[in-house]
C-alpha positions in Angstrom: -43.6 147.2 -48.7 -40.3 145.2 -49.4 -39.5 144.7 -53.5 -41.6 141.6 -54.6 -39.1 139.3 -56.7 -41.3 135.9 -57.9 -39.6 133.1 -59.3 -40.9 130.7 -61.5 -40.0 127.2 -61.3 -40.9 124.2 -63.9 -40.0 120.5 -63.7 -36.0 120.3 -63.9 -35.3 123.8 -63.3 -31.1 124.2 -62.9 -31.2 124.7 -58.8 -28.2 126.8 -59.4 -30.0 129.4 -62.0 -32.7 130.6 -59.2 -30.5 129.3 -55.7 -27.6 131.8 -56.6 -29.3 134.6 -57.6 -32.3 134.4 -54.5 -29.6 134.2 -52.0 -27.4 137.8 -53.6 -30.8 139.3 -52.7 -31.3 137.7 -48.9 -28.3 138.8 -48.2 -29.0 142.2 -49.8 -31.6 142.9 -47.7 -29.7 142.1 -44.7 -27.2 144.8 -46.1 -30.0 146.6 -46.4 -31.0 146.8 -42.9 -27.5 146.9 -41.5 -26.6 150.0 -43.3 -30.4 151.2 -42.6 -30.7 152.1 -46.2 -34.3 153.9 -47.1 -34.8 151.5 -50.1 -37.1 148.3 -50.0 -35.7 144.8 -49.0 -36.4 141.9 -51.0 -39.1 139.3 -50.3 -38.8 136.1 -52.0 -41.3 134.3 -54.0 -41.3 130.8 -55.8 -44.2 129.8 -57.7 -45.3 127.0 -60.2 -48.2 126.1 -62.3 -47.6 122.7 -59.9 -47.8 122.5 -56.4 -44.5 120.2 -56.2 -41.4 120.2 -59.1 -38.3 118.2 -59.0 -35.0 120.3 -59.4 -32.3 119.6 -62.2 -30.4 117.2 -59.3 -33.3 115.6 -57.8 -34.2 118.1 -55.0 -38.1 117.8 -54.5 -39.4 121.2 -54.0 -42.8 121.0 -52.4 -45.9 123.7 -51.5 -45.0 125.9 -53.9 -47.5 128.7 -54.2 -49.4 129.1 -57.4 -48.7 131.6 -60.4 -50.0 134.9 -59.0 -53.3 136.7 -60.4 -51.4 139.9 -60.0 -48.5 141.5 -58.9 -47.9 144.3 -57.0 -45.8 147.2 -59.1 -42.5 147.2 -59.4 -42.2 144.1 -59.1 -39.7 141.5 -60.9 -40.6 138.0 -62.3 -37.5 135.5 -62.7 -37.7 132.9 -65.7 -34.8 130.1 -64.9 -33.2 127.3 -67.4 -34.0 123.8 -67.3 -32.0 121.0 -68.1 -30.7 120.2 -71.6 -32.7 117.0 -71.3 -35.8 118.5 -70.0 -35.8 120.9 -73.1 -35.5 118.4 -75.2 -38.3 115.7 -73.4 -40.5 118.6 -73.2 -39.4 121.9 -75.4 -42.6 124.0 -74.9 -43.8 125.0 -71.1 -47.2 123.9 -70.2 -50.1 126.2 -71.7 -51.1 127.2 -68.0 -47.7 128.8 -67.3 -47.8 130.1 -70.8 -51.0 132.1 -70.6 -50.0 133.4 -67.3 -46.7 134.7 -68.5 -48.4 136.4 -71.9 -50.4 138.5 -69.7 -46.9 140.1 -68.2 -46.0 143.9 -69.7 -42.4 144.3 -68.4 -42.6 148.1 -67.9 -46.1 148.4 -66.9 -46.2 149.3 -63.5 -42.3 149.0 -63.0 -42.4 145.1 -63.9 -39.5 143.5 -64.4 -38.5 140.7 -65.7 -35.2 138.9 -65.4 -34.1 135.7 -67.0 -30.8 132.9 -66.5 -29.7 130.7 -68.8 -32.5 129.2 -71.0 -35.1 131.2 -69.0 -34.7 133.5 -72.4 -36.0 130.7 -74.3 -39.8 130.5 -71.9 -39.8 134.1 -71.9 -39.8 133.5 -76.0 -42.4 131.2 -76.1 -44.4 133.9 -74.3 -43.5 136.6 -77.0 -42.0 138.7 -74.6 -38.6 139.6 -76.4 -40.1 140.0 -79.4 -39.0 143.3 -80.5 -36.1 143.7 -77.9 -32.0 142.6 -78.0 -31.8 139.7 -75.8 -28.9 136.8 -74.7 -29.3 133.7 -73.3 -26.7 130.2 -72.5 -24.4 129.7 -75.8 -25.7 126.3 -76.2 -29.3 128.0 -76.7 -28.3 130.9 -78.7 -30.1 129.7 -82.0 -33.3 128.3 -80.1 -33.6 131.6 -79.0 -33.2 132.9 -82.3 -35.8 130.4 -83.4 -38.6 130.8 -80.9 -37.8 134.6 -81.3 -37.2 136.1 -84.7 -38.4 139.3 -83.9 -36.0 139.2 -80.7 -31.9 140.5 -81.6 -30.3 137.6 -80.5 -27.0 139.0 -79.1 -23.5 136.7 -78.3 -21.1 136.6 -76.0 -22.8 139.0 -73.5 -23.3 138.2 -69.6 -26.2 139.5 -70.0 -28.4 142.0 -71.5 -30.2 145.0 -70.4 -33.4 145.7 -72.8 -35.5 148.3 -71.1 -37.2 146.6 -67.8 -36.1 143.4 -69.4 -32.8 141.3 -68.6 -31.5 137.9 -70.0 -28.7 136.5 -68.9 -26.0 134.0 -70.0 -24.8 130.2 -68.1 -25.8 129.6 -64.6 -23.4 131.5 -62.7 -24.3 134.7 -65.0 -27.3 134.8 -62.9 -25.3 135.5 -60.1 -23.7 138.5 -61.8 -26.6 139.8 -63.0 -28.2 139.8 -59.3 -25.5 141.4 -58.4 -25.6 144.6 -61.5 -29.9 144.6 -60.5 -28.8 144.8 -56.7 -26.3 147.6 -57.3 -29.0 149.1 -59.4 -31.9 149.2 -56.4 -29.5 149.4 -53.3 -26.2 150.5 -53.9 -22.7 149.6 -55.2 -21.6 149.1 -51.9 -24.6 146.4 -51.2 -23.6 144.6 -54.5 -20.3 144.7 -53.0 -20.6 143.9 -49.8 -22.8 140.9 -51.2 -20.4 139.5 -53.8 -17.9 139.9 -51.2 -20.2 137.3 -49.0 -20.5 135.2 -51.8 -16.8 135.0 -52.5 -17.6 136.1 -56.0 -15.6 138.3 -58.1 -17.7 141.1 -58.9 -17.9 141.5 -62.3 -20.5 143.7 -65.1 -21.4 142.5 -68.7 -19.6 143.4 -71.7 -22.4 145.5 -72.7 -22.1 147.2 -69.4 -20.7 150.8 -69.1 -17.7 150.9 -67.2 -17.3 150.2 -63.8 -18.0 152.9 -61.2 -14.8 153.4 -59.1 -16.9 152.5 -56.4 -17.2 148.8 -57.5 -13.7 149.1 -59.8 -10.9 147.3 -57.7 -12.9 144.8 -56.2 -12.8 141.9 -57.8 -10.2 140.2 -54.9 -10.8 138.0 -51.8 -9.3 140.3 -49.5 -11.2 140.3 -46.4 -9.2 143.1 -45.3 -9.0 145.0 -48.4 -12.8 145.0 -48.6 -13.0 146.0 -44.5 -11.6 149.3 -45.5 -12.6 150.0 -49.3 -16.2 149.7 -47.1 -15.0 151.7 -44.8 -14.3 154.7 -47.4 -17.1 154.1 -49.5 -19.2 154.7 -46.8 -17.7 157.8 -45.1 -15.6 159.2 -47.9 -15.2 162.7 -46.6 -13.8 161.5 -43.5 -9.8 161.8 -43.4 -8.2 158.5 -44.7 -4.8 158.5 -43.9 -2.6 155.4 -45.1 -2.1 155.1 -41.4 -5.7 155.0 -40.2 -6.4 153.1 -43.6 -3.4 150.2 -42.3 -5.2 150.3 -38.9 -8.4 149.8 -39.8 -7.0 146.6 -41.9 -5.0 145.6 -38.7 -1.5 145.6 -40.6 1.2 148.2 -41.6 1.2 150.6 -44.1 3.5 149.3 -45.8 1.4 145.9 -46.0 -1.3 147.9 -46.5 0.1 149.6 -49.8 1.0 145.8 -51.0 -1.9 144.4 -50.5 -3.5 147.0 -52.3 -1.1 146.6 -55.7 -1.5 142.8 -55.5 -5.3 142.3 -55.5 -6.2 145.8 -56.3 -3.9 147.3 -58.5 -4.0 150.5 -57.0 -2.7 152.4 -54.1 -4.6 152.8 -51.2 -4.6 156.8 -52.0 -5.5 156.6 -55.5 -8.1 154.0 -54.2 -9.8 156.8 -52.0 -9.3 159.6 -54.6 -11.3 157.6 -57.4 -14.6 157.2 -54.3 -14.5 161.1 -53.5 -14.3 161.6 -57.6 -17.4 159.3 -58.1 -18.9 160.9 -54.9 -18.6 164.4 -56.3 -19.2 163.4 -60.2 -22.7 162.4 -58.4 -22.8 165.5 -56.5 -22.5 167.3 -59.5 -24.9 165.6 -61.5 -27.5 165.9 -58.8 -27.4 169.7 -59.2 -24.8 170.7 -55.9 -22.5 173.7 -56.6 -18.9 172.7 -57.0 -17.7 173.8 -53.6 -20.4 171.7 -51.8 -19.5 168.8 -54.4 -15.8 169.1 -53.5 -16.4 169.3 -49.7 -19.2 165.9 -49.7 -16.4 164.1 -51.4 -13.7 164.9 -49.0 -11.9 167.2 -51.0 -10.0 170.0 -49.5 -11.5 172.9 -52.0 -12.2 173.3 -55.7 -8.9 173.3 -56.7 -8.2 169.9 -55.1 -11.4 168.1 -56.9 -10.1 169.9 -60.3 -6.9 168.6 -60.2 -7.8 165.3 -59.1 -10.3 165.4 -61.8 -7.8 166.3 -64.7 -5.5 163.6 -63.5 -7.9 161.0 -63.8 -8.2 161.9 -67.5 -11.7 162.8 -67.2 -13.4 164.7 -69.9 -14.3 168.5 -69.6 -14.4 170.1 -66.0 -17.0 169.7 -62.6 -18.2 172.7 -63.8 -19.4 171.5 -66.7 -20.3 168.0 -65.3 -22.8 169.9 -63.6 -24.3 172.5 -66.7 -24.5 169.2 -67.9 -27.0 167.8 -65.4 -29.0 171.1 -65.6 
């Protein structure tokens, strides 16, 4: 059963705030299918307590189905802004939508819920942040505060991640928090692949941890760059040459080892080494023996993954990394 994702739309809902992030996951699940990934597509709801609703720049939006009686678990509800002038013509959401949103438990059931821009400030009203750090557009940070003083109103964040519950920033956050939930259910390489699509620059929020080097170094619009950081992500064992890496980008090596230090910042070899260390860091986590860690990442033994390992500064040894899991 594909991953049930239900917007709700009021009157003046910002067509940016729900359009962005519903088309990071169509074309996720067309990543989805074309890497033949065994984890769920999406499939795309919009619902209203109105049958029709006029969008922040006039777009009439019409046969829109009505808020569900229930939803099937795990899936994610997605609360968008409105304009400034609708939340000022019309600060509180109708009761209907109201009552139908306070009988949501985000973490019953695997029930998520995901809000953009001053989506934070409905999910308020509701009293679903009460008791949980939240974020929301800068203009709306003390609304938020105000509709929510049991919610820890937090600034300067993209967004937020509060158990099964995230609020996100302006607009175009939206988009980057598609992108962190997509990498979350599909993959890092879906995200990227997606944001590459999108001609976005793939970013995390501040309260993020840091970037896997499976997304790190891909914030470019390289066409070519991505073609073969795909290619490695995917297949990282396999034996990436700079030649077969220049190849594969159609271009030299020499082209290909500038190209990577312009947009990248990296060399196309220390490029590969950082996706066979996250590959085995993984590996290792998951419970696999060092040698069969070393050898899924493309390594040429132990000793190879160790020193590659201590070179990228990282703390204690894959032999711990491992005890650790256990």
């Amino acid at each position: 059963m594909p991953k049930q994702v239900v917007f709700v739309l009021q009157d003046d809902s910002l067509v940016l705030d729900w359009a962005g992030p519903a088309e990071a996951l169509r074309l996720a699940s067309l990543e989805i299918a074309a890497l033949k990934l065994a984890v769920q597509p999406f499939e795309l709801h919009f619902v209203s307590a109105s049958a029709e609703t006029t969008g922040s720049v006039g777009v009439q939006l019409q046969a829109l189905a009505p808020l569900p009686e229930a939803l099937p678990d795990g899936s994610w509800v997605v609360l968008v802004g409105r304009t400034s002038a609708a939340e000022q013509r019309q600060p509180r959401a109708s009761r209907a939508l109201l009552a139908w949103l306070a009988r949501l438990s985000p973490g019953r059931g695997g029930l998520r819920l995901v809000t953009v821009c001053s989506g934070a400030l409905l999910a308020a009203q509701a009293g679903l942040l009460d008791g949980r750090r939240a974020t929301t557009h800068h203009q709306h940070l003390d609304d938020l505060a105000r509709l929510a003083p049991r919610c820890s109103v937090l600034q300067d964040r993209v967004f937020v991640q509060d158990g099964e519950v995230f609020t996100s920033a302006g607009v175009t956050a939206g988009i980057d928090l598609a992108l962190h939930l997509i990498a979350g259910h599909a993959g890092e390489l879906v995200a990227a692949r997606v944001a590459e699509q999108m001609a976005v620059a793939l970013r995390r929020g501040p309260a993020d941890p840091e970037l896997s080097p499976l997304l790190a170094h891909r914030q470019h619009l390289s066409a070519r760059l991505h073609r073969v950081q795909d290619a490695v992500s995917t297949s990282p064992a396999e034996d990436w040459s700079l030649e077969r890496m220049a190849a594969l980008a159609a271009t030299t090596p020499r082209t290909l080892s500038r190209l990577f230090a312009e947009h990248a910042g990296v060399s196309p070899q220390a490029y590969v080494r950082g996706v066979r260390l996250a590959v085995a860091r993984r590996a290792l986590e998951a419970g696999a023996s060092v040698a069969v860690a070393s050898d899924a990442a493309g390594f040429s033994g132990e000793l190879q993954l160790r020193r590659a390992w201590a070179a990228a500064g990282w703390p204690g040894t894959p032999s711990a990394a491992r005890r650790g899991a256990g």
